[in-house]
C-alpha positions as CSV (number, residue, x, y, z in Angstrom):
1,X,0.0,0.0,0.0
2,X,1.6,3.6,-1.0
3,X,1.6,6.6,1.6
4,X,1.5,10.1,0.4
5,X,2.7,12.8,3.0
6,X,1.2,16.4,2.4
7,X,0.5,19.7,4.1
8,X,-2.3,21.7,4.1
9,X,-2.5,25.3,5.8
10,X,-5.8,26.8,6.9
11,X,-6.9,29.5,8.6
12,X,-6.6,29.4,12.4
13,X,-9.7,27.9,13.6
14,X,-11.1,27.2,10.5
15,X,-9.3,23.4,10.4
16,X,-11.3,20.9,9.7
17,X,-12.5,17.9,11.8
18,X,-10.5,14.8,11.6
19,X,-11.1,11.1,13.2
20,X,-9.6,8.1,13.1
21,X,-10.1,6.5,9.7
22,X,-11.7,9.0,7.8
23,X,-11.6,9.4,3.4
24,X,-9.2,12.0,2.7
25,X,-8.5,12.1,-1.3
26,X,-9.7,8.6,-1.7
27,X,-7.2,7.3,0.7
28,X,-7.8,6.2,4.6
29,X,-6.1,8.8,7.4
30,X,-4.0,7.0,9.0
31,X,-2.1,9.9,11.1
32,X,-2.4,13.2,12.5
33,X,0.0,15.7,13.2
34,X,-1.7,18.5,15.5
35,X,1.8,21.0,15.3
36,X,4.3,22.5,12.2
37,X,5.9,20.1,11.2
38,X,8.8,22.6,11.1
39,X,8.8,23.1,14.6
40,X,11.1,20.3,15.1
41,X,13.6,21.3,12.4
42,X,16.8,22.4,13.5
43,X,17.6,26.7,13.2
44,X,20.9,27.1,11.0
45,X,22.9,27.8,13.8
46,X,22.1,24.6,15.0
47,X,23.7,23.2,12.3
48,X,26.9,25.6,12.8
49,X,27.5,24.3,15.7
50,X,27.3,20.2,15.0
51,X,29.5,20.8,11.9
52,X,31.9,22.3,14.2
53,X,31.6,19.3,16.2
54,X,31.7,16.7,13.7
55,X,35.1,18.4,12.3
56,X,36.7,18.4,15.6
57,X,35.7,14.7,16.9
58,X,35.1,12.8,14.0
59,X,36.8,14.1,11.3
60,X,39.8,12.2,11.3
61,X,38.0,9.0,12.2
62,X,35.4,9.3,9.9
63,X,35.0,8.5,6.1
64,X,34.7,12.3,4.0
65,X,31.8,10.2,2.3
66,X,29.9,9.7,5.9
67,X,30.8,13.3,7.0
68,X,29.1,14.6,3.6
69,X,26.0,12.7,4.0
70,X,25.3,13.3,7.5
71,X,26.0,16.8,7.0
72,X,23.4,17.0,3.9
73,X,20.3,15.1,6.0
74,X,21.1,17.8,8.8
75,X,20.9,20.9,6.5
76,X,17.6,19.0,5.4
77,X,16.2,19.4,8.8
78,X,16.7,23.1,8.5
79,X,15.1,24.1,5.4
């Protein structure tokens, strides 16, 4: 079975009601998320500062190729 993940915005207090199980788009709700999703994404100086640390403790240790990718799925987290 495929999942789609989208967004909607709507005005405050104009949301819609949502229950377990109901038709959205043909499909079957299967979760709710009651926040931004942003919210939980990390501010760019957040970022600063775990590059920093990654450099300094791992960067010797760790493959370039490892560094890069961890680096790239943070600086997702931000946008």
């Amino acid at each position: 079975m495929g999942k789609v993940t989208y967004v909607v915005e709507y005005e405050e207090g104009k949301e819609p009601p949502v229950y377990s199980d109901m038709e959205v788009a043909g499909g079957r709700l299967t979760a709710v998320m009651w926040s931004d999703y942003r919210d939980d994404h990390l501010l760019p100086e957040a970022l600063d500062i775990i590059d920093e640390a990654l450099t300094e403790i791992t960067y010797d240790t760790i493959d370039i190729e490892v560094y890069n990718e961890i680096m790239n799925k943070l600086r997702l987290m931000t946008q």
